[in-house]
N, CA, C and O atoms as a CHARMM CRD file, in Angstrom:
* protein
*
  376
    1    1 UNK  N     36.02200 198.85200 153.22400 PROA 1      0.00000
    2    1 UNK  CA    37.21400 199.10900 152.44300 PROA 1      0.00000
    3    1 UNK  C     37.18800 198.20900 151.19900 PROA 1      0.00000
    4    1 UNK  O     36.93700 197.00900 151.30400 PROA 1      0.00000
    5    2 UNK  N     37.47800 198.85800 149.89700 PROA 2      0.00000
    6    2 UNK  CA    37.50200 198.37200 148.99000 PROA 2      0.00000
    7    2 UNK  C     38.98600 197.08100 148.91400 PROA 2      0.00000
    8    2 UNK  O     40.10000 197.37900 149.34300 PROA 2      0.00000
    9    3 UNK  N     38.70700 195.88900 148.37800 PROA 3      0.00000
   10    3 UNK  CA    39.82100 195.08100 148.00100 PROA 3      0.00000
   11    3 UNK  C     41.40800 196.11800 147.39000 PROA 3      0.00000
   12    3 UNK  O     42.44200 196.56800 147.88300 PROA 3      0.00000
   13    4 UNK  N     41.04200 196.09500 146.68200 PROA 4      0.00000
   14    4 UNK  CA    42.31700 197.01500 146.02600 PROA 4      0.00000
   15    4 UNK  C     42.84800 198.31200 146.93700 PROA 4      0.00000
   16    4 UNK  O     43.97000 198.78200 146.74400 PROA 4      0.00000
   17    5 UNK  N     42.16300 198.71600 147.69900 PROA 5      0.00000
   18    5 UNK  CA    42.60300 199.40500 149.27500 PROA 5      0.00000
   19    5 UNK  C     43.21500 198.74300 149.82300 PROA 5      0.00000
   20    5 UNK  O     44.34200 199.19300 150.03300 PROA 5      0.00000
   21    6 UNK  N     42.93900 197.37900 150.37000 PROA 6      0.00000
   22    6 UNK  CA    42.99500 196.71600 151.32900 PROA 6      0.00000
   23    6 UNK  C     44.70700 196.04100 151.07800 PROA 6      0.00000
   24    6 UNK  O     45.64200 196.05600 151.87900 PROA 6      0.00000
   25    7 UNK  N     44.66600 195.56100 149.87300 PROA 7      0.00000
   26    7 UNK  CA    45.67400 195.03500 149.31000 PROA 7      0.00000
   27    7 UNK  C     46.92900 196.09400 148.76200 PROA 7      0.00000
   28    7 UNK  O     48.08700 195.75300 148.52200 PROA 7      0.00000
   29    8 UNK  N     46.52100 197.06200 148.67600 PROA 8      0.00000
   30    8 UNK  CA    46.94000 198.13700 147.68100 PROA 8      0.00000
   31    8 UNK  C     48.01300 197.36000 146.58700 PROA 8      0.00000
   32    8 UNK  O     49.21600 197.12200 146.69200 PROA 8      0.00000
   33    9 UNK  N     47.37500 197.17400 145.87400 PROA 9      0.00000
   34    9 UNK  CA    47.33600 196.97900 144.24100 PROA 9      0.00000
   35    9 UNK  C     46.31300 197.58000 143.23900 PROA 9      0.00000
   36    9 UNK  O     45.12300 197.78700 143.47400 PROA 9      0.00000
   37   10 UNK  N     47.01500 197.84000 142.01500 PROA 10     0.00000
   38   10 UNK  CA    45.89400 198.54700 141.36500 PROA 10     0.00000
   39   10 UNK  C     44.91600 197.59500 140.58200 PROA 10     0.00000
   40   10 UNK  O     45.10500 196.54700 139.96400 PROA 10     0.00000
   41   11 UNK  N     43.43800 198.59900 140.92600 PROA 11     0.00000
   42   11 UNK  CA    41.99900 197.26800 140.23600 PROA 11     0.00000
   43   11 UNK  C     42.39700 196.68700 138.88600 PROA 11     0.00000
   44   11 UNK  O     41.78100 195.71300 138.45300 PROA 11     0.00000
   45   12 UNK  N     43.48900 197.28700 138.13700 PROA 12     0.00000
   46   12 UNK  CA    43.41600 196.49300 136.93800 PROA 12     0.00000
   47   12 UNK  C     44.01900 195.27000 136.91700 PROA 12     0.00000
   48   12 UNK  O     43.66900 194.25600 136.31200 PROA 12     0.00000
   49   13 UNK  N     45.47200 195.55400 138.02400 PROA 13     0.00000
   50   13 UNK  CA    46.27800 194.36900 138.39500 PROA 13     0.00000
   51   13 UNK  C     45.69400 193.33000 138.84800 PROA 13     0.00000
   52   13 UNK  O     46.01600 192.22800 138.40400 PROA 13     0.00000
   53   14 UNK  N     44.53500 193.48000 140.00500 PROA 14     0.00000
   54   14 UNK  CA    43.79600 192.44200 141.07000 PROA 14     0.00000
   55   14 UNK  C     42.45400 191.68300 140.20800 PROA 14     0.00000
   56   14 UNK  O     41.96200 190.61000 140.56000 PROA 14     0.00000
   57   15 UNK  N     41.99700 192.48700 139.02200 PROA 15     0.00000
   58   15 UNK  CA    41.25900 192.31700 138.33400 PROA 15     0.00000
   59   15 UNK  C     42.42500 190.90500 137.54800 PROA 15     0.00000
   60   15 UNK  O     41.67400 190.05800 137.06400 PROA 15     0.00000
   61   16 UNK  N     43.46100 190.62900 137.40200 PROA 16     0.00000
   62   16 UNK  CA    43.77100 189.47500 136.56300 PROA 16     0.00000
   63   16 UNK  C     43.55300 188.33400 137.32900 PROA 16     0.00000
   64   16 UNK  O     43.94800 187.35500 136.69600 PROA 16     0.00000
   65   17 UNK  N     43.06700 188.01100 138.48500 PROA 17     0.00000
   66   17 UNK  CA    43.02300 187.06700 139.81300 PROA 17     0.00000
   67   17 UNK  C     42.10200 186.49600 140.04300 PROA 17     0.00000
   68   17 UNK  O     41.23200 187.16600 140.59900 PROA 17     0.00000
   69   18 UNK  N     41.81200 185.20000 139.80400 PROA 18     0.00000
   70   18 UNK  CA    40.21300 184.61900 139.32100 PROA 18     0.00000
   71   18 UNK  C     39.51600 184.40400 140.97700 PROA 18     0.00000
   72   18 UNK  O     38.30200 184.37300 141.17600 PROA 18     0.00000
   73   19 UNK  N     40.88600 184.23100 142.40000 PROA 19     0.00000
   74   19 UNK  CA    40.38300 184.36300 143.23200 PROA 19     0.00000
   75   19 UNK  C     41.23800 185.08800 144.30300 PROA 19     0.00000
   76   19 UNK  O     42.45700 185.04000 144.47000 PROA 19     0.00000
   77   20 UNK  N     40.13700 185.87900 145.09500 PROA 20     0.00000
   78   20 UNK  CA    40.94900 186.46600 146.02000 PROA 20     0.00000
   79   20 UNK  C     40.47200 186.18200 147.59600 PROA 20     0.00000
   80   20 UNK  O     39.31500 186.21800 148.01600 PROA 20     0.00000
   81   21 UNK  N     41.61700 185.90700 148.30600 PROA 21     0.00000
   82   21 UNK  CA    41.05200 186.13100 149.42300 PROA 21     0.00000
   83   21 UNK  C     41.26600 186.74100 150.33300 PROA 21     0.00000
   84   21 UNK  O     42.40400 186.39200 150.64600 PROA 21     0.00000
   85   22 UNK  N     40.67000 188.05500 151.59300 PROA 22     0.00000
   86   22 UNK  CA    40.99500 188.90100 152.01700 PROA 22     0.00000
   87   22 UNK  C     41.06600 187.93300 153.50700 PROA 22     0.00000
   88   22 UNK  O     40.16700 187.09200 153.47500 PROA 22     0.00000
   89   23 UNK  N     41.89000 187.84900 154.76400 PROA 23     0.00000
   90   23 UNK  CA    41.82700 187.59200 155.98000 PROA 23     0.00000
   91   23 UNK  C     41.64200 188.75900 156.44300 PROA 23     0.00000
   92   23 UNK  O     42.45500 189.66800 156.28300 PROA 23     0.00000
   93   24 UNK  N     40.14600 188.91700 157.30400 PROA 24     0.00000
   94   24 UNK  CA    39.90200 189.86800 158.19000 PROA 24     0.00000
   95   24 UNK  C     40.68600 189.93600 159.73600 PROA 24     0.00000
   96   24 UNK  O     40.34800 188.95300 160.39700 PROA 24     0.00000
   97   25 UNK  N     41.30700 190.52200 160.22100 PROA 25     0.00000
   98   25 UNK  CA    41.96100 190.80000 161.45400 PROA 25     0.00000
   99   25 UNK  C     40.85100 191.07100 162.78000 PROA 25     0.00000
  100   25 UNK  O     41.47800 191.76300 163.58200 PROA 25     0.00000
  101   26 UNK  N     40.09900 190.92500 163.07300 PROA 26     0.00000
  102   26 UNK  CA    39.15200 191.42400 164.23300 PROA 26     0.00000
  103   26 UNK  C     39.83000 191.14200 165.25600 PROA 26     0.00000
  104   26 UNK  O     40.51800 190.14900 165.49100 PROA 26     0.00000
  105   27 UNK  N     39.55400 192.31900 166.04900 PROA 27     0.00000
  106   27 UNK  CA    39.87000 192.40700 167.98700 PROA 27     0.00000
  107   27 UNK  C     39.39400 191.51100 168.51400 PROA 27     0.00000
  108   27 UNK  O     38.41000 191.00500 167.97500 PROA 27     0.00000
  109   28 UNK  N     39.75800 191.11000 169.42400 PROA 28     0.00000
  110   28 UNK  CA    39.17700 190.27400 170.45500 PROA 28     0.00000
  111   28 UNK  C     40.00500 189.60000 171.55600 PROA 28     0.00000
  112   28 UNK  O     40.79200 188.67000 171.37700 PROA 28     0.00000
  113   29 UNK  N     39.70500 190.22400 172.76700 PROA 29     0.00000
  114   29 UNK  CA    40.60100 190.68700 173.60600 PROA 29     0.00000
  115   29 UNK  C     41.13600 189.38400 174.28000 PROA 29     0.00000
  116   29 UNK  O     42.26800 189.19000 174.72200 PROA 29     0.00000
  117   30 UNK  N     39.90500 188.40800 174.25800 PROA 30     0.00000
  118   30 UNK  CA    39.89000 187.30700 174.87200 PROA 30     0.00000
  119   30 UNK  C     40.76900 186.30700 174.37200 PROA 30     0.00000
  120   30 UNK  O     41.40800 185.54500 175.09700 PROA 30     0.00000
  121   31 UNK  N     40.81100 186.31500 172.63600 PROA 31     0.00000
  122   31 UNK  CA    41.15200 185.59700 171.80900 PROA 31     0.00000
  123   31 UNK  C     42.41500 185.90000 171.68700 PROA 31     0.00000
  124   31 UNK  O     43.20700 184.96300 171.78700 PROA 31     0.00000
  125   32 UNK  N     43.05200 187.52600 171.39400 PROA 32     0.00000
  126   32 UNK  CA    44.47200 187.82500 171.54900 PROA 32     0.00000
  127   32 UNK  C     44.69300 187.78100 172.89300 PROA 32     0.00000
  128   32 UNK  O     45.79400 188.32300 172.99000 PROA 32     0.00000
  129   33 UNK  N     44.36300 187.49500 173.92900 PROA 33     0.00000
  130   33 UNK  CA    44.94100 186.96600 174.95900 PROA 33     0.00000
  131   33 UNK  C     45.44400 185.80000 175.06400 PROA 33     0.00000
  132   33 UNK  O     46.61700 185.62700 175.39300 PROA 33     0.00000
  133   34 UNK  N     44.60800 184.82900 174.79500 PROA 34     0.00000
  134   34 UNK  CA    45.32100 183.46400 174.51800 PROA 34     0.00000
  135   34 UNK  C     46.12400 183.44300 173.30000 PROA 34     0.00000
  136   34 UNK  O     46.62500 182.32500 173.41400 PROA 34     0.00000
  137   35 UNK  N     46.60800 183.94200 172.16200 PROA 35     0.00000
  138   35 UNK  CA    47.40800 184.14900 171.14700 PROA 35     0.00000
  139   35 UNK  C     48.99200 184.14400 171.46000 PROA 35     0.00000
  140   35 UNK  O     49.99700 183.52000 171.11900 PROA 35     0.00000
  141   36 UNK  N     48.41700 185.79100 172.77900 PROA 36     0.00000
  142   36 UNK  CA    49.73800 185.86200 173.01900 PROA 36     0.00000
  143   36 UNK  C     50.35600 185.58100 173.72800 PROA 36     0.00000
  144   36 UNK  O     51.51600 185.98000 173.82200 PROA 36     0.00000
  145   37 UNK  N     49.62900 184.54000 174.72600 PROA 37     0.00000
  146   37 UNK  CA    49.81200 183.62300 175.82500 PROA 37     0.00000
  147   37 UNK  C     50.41600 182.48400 175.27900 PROA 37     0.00000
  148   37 UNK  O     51.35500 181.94700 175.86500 PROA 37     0.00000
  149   38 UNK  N     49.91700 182.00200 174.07700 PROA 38     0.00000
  150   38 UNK  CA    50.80300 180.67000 172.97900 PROA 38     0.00000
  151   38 UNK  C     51.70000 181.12300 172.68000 PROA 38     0.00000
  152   38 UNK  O     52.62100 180.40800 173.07600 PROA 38     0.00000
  153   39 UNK  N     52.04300 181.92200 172.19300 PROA 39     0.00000
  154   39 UNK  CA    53.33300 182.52700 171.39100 PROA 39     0.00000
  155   39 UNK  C     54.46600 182.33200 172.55800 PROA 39     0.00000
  156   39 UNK  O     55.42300 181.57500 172.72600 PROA 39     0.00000
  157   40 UNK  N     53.75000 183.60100 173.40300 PROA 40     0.00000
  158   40 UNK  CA    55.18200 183.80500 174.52700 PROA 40     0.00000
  159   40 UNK  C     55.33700 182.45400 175.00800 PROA 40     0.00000
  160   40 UNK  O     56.41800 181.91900 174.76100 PROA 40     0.00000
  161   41 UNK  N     54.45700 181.78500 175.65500 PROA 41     0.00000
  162   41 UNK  CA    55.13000 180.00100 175.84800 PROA 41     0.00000
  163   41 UNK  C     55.74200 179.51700 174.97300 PROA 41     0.00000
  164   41 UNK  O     56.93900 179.34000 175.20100 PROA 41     0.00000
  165   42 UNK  N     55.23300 179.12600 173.70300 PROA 42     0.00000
  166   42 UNK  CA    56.37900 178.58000 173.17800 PROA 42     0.00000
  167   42 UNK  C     57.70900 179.30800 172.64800 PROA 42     0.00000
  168   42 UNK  O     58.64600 178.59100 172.29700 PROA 42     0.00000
  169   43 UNK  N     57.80700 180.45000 172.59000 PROA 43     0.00000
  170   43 UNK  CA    59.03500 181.06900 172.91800 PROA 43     0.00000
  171   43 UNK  C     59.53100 180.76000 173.80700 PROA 43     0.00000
  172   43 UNK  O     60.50600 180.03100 173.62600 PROA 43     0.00000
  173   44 UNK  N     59.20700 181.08200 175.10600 PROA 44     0.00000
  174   44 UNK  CA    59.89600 180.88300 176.15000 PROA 44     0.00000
  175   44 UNK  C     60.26200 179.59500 176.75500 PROA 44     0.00000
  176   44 UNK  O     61.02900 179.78700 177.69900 PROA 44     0.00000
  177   45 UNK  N     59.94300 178.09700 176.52200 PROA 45     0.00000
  178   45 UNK  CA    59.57800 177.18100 176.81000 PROA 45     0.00000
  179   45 UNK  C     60.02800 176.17000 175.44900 PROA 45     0.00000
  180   45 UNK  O     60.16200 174.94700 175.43600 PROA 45     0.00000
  181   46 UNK  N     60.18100 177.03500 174.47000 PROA 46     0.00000
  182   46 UNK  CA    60.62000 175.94600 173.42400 PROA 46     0.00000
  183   46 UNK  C     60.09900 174.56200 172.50800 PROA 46     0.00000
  184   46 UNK  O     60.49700 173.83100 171.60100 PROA 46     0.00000
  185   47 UNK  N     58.63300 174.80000 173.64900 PROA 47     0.00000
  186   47 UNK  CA    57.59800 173.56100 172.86700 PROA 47     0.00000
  187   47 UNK  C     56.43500 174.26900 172.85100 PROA 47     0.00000
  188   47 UNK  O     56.38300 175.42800 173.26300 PROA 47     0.00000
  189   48 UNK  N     55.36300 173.59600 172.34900 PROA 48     0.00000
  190   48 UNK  CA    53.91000 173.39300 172.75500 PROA 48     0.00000
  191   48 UNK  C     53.23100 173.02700 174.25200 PROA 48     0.00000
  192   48 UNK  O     53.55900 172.09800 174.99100 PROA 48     0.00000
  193   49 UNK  N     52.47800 173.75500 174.41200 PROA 49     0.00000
  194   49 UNK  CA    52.01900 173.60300 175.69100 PROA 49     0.00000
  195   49 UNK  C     51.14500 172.43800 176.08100 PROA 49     0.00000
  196   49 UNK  O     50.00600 172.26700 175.64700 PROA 49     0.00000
  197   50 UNK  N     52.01200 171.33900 177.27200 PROA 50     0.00000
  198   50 UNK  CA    50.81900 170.04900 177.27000 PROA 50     0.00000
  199   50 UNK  C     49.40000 170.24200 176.93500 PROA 50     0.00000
  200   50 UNK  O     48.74200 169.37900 176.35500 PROA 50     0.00000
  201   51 UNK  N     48.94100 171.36700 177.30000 PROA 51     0.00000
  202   51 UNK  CA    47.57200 171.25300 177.34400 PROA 51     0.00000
  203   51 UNK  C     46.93500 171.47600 175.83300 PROA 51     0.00000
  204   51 UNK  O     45.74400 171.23600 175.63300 PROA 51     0.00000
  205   52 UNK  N     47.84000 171.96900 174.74500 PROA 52     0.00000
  206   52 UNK  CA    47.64400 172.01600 173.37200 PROA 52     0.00000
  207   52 UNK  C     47.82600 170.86900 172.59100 PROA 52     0.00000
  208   52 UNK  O     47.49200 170.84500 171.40600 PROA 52     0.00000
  209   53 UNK  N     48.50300 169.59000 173.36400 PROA 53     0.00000
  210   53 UNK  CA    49.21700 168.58300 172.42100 PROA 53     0.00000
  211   53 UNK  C     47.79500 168.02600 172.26000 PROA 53     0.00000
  212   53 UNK  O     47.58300 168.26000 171.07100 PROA 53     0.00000
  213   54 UNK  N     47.00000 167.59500 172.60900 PROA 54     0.00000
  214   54 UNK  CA    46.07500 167.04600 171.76300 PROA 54     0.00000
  215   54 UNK  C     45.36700 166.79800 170.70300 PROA 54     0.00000
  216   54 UNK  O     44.90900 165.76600 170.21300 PROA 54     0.00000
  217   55 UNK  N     45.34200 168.16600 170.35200 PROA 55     0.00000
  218   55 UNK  CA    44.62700 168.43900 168.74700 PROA 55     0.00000
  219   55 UNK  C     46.10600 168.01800 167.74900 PROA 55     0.00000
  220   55 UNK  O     46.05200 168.29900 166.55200 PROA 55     0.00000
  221   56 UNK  N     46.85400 167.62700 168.07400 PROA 56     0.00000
  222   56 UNK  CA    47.97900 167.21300 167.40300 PROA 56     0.00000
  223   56 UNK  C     48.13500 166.09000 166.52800 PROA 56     0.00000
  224   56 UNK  O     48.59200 165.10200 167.10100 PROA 56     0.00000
  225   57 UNK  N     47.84100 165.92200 165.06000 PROA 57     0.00000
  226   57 UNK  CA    47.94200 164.56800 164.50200 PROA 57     0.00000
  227   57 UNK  C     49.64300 164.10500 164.64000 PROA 57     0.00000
  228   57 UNK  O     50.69700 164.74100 164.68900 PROA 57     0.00000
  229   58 UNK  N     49.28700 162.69800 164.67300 PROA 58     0.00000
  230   58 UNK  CA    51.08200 161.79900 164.90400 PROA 58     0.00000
  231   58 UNK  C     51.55700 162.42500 163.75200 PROA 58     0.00000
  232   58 UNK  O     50.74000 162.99600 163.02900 PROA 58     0.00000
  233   59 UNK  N     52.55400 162.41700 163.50500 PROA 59     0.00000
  234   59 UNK  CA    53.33200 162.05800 162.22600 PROA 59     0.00000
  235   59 UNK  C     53.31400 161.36900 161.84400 PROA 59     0.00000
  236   59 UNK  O     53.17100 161.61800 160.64700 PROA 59     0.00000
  237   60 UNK  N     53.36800 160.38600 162.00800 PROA 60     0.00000
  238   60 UNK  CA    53.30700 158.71500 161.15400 PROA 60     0.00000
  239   60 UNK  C     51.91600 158.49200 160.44900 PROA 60     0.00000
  240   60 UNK  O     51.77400 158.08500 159.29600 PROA 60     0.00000
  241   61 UNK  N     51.00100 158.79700 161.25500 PROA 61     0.00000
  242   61 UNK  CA    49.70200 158.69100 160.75400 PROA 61     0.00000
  243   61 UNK  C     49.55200 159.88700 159.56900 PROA 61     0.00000
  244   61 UNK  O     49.15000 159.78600 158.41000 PROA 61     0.00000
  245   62 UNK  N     49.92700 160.79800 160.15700 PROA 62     0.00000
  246   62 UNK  CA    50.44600 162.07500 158.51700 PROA 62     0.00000
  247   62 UNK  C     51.35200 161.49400 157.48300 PROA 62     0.00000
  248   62 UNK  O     51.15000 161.68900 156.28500 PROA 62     0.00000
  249   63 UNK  N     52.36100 160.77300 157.93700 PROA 63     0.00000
  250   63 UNK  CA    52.78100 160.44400 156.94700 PROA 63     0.00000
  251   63 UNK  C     52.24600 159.40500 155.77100 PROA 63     0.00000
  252   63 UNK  O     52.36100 159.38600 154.54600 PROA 63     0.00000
  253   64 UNK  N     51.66900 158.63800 156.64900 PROA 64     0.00000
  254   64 UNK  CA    50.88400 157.32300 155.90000 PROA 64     0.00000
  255   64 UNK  C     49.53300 157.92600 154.93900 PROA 64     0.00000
  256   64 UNK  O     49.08000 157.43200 153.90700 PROA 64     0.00000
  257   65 UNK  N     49.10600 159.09800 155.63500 PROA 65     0.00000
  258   65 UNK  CA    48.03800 159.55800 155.21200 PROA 65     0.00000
  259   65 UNK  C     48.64800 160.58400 153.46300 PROA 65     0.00000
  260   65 UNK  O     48.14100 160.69900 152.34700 PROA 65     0.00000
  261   66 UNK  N     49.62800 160.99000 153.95600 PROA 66     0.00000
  262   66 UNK  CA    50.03000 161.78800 152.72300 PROA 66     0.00000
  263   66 UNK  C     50.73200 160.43600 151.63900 PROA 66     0.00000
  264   66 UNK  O     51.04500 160.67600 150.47300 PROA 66     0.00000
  265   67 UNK  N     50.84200 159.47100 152.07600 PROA 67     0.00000
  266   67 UNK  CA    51.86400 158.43800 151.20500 PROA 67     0.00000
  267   67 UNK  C     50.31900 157.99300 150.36000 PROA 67     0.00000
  268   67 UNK  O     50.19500 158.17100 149.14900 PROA 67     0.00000
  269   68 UNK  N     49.17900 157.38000 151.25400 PROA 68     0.00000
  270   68 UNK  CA    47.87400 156.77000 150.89400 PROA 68     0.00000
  271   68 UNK  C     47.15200 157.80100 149.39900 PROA 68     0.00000
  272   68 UNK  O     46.58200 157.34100 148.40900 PROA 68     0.00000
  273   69 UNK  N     47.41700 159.14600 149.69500 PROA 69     0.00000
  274   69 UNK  CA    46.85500 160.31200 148.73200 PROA 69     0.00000
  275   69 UNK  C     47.69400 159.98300 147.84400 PROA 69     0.00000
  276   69 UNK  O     47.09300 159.57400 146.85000 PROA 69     0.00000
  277   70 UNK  N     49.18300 159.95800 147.67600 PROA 70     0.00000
  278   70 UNK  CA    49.58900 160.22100 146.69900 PROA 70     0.00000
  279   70 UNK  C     49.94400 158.44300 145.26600 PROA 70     0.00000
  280   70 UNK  O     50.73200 158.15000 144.36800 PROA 70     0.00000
  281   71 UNK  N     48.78300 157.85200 145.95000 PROA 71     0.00000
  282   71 UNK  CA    48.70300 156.86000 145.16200 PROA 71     0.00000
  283   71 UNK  C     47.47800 157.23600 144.12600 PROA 71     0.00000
  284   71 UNK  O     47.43000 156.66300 143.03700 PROA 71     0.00000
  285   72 UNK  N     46.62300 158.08400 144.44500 PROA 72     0.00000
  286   72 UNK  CA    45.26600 158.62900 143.31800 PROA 72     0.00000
  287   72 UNK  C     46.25200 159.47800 142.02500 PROA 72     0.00000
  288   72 UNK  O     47.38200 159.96600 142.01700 PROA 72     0.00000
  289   73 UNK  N     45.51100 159.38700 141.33400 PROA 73     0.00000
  290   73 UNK  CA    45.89800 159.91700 140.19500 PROA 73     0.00000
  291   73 UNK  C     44.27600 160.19200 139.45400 PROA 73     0.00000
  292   73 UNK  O     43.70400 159.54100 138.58000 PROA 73     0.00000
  293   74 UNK  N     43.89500 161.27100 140.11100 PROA 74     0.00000
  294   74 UNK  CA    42.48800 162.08300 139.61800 PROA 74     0.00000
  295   74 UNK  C     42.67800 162.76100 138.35100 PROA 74     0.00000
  296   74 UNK  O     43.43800 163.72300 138.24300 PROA 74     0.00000
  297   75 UNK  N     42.09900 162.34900 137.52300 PROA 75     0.00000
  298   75 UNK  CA    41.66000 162.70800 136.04400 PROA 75     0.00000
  299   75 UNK  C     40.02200 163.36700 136.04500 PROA 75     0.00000
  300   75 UNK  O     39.08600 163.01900 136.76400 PROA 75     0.00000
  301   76 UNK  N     40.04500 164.33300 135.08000 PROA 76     0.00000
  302   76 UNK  CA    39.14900 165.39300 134.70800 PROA 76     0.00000
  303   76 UNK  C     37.83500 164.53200 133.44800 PROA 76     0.00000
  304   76 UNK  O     38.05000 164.63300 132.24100 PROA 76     0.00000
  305   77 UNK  N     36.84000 163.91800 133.85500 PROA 77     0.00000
  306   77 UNK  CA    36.53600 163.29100 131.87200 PROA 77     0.00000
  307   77 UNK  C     36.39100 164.60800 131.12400 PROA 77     0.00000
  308   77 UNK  O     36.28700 165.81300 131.35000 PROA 77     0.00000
  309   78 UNK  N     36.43700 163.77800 130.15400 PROA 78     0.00000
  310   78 UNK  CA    36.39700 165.14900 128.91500 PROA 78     0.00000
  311   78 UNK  C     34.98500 165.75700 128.85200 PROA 78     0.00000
  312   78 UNK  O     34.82600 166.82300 128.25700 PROA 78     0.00000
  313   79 UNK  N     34.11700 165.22600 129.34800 PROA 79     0.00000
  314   79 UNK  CA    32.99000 166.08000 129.37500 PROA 79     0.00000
  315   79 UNK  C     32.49100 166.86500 130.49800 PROA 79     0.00000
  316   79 UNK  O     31.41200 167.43500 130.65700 PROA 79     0.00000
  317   80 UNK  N     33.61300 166.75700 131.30800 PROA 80     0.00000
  318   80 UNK  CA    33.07700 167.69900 132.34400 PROA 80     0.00000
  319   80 UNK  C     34.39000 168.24800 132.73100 PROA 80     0.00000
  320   80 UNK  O     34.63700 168.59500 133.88600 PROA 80     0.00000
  321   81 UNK  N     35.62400 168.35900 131.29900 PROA 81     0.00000
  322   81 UNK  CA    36.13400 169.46000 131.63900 PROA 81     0.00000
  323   81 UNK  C     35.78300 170.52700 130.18900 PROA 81     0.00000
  324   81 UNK  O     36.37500 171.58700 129.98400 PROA 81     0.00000
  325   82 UNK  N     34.88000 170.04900 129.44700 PROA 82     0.00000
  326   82 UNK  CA    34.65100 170.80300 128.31300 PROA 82     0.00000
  327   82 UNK  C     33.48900 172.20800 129.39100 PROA 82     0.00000
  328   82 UNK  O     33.45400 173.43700 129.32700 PROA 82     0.00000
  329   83 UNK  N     32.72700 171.19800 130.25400 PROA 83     0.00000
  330   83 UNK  CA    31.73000 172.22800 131.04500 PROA 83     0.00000
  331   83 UNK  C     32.50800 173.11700 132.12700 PROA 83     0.00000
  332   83 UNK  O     32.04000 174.20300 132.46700 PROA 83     0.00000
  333   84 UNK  N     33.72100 172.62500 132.66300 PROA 84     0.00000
  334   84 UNK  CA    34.36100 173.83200 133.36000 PROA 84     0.00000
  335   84 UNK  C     35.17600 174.70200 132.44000 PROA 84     0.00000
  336   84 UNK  O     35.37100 175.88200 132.73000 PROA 84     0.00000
  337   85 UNK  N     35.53800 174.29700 131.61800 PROA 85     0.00000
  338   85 UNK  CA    35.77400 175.49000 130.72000 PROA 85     0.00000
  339   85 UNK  C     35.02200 176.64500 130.42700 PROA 85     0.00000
  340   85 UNK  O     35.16600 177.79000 130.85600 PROA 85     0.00000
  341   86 UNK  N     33.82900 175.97600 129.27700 PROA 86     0.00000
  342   86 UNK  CA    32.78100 176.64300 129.28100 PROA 86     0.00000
  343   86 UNK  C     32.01500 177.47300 130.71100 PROA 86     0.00000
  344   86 UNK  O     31.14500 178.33400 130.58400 PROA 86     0.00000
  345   87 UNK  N     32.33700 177.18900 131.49300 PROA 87     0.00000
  346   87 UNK  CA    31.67300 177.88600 132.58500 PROA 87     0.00000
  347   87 UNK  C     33.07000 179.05800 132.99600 PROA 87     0.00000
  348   87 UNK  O     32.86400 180.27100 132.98700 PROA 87     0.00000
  349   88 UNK  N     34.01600 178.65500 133.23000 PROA 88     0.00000
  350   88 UNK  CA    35.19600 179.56500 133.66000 PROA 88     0.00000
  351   88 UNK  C     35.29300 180.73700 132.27800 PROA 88     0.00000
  352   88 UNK  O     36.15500 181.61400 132.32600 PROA 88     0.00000
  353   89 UNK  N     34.39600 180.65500 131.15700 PROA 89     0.00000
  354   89 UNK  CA    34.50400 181.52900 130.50600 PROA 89     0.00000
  355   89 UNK  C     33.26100 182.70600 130.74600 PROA 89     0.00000
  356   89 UNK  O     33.32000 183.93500 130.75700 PROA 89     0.00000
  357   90 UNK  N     31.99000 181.65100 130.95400 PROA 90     0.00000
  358   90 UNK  CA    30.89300 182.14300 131.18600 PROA 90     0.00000
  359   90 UNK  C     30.84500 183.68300 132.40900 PROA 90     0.00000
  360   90 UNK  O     30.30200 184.78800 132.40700 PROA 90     0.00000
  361   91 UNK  N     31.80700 182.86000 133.37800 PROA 91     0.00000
  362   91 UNK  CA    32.34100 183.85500 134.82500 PROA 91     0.00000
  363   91 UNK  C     33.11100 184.90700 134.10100 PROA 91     0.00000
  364   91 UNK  O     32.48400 185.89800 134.47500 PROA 91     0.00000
  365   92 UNK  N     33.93900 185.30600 133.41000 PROA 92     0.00000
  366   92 UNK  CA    34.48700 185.87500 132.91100 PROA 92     0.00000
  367   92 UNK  C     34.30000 187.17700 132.28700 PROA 92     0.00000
  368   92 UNK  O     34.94800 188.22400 132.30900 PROA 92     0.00000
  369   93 UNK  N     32.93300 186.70200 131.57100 PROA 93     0.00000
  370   93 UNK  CA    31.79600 187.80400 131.12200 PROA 93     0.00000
  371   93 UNK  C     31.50800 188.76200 131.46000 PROA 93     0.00000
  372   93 UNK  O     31.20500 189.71200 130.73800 PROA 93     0.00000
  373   94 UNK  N     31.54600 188.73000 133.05600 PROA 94     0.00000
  374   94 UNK  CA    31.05000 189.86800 133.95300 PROA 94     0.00000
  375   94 UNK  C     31.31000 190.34000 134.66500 PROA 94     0.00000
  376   94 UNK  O     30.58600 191.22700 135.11600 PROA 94     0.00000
C-alpha cells in the first residue's frame, strides 16, 4: 500500500513532510494476547501488574534526569550548520 493510501492524504499534501512515519499493525496472536491481557488488568485492577513494575524507571531518578538535560544548551557551529543546510537542500532535489 502506497503511503498516501495508507494515510489518506493527498501525494501533494504528504509530499510537504520532510519525514514520515508509517506504524505497521501486524497480527500476532501471542503478542495481542498479552496486550489484551495488560489492558483488561489494568482496567480492572486500576494499576500495573506486579510482574510489569520492573521495567519501571523511579520518578525521582526521571526527574533528576530531565532537570540534569535541561542544564545543556546545544548549539549548532556555523560550519556545520551551513553543511546541513546545504544538504537539506541537496535532499530536496529529488
Amino acid at each position: 500500500m502506497k503511503p498516501h493510501e495508507n494515510i489518506n492524504l493527498s501525494p501533494a499534501l504528504l509530499s510537504r513532510f520532510d519525514l514520515l512515519f508509517l506504524l505497521l499493525d501486524r497480527t500476532d496472536e501471542d503478542l495481542d494476547t498479552k496486550l489484551a491481557f495488560h489492558v483488561a488488568s489494568v482496567h480492572k485492577n486500576l494499576d500495573i501488574p506486579k510482574e510489569e513494575r520492573k521495567d519501571q524507571i523511579n520518578a525521582d531518578l526521571m526527574r533528576a534526569f530531565i532537570g540534569h538535560a535541561q542544564t545543556f544548551d546545544p548549539t549548532i557551529p556555523y560550519e556545520l550548520h551551513n553543511y546541513i543546510v546545504a544538504k537539506y537542500v541537496e535532499k530536496r532535489k529529488f
